[in-house]
C-alpha positions in Angstrom: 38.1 -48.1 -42.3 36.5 -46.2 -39.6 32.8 -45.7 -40.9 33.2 -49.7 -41.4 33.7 -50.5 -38.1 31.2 -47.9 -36.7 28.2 -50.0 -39.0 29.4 -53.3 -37.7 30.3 -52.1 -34.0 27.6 -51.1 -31.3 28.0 -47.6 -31.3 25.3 -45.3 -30.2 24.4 -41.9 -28.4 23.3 -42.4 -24.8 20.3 -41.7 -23.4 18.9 -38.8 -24.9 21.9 -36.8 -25.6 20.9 -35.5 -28.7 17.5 -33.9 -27.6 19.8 -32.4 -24.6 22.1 -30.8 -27.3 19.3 -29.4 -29.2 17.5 -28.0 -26.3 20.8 -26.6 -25.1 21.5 -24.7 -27.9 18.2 -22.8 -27.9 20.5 -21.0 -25.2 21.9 -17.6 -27.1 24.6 -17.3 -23.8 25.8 -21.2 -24.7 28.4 -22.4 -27.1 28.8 -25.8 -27.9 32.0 -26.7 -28.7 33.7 -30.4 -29.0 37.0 -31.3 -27.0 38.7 -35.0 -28.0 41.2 -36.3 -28.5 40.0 -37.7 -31.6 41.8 -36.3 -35.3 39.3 -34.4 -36.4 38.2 -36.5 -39.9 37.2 -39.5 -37.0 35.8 -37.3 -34.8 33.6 -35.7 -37.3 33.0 -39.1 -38.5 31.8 -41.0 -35.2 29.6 -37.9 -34.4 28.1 -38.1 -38.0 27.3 -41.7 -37.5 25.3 -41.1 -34.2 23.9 -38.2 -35.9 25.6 -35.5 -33.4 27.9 -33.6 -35.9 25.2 -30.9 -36.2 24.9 -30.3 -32.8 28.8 -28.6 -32.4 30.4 -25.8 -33.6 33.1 -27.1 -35.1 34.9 -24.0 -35.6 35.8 -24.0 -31.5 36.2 -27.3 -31.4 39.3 -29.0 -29.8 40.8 -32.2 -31.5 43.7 -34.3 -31.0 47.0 -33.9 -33.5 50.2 -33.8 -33.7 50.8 -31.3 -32.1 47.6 -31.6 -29.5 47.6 -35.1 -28.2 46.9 -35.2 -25.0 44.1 -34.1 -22.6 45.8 -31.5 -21.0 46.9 -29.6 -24.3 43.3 -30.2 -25.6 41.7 -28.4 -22.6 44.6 -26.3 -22.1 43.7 -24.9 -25.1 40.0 -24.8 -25.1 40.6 -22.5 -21.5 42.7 -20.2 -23.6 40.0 -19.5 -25.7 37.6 -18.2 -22.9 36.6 -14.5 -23.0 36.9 -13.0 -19.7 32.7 -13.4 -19.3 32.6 -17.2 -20.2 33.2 -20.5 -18.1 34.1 -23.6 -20.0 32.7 -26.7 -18.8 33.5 -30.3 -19.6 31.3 -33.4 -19.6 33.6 -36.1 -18.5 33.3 -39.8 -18.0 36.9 -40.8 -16.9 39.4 -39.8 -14.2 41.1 -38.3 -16.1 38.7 -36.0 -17.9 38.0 -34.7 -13.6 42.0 -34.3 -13.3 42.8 -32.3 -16.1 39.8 -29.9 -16.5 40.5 -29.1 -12.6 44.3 -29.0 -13.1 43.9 -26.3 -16.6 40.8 -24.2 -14.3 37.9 -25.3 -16.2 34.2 -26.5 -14.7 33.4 -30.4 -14.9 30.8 -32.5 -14.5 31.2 -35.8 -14.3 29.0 -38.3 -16.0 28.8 -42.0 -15.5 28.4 -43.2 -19.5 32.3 -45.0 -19.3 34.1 -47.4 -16.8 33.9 -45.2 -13.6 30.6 -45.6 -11.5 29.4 -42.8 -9.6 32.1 -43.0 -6.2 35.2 -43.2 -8.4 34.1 -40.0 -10.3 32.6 -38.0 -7.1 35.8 -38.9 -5.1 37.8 -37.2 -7.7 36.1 -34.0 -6.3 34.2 -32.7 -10.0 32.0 -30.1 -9.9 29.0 -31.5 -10.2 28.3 -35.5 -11.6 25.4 -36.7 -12.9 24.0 -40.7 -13.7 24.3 -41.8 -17.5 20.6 -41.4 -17.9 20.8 -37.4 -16.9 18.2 -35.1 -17.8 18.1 -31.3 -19.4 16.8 -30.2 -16.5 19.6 -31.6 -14.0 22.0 -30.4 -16.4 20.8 -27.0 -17.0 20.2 -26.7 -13.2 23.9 -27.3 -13.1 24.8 -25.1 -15.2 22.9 -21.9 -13.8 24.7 -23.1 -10.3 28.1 -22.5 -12.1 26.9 -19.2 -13.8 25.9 -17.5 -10.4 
């Protein structure tokens, strides 16, 4: 059902996410690792179809279940994961995304890919929040800001 509605549906990375990705894990100090509350069979699935799967680590990353359906347990559990020498950061798009990465202790940026424009996320006080065309360099600039 899912890959059916992904082929007939307009779904598609933004911007040039998946260069981004690549570049970033050149980085030995980075992991990336997937929070979402998607299952994880459609979440491997939509990431697959936008050619993204590759870019994660699967084995650290967070998915939605029974058990872990909400945000907060999600990135709740993601934070517990953290050696003592890591950050996590998330890459948000919605209110909620800001709230509960704040709330749980974790680093967020902000992105403006969903509903929110830029004033509805800043006022929610993220970390950082970038513009849904953001570039390698803004984001890695980011991210050495958080690391110092």
């Amino acid at each position: 059902m899912l890959p059916d509605s992904l082929k007939n549906g307009v779904v598609e990375p933004i911007g040039n996410i998946d260069a981004v990705l690549r570049s970033l894990k050149s980085f030995e100090s980075l992991d990336l690792s997937l929070g979402t509350g998607n299952c994880v069979e459609g979440g491997k699935i939509k990431l697959q179809h936008v050619g993204l799967l590759q870019d994660f680590n699967m084995k650290d990353s967070y998915f939605a279940s029974t058990s872990t359906w909400s945000r907060e347990l999600i990135m709740s559990k993601a934070k517990a994961s953290l050696s003592f020498d890591q950050i996590g950061v998330v890459i948000g798009d919605s209110p909620r995304d800001i709230e509960v990465a704040k709330k749980v202790g974790l680093h967020v940026v902000g992105v403006t890919t969903g509903a929110h424009n830029y004033d509805e996320l800043k006022a929610l006080g993220p970390n950082s929040i970038v513009s849904k065309d953001w570039s390698l360099l803004e984001l890695t600039t980011i991210l050495q800001k958080m690391t110092i």
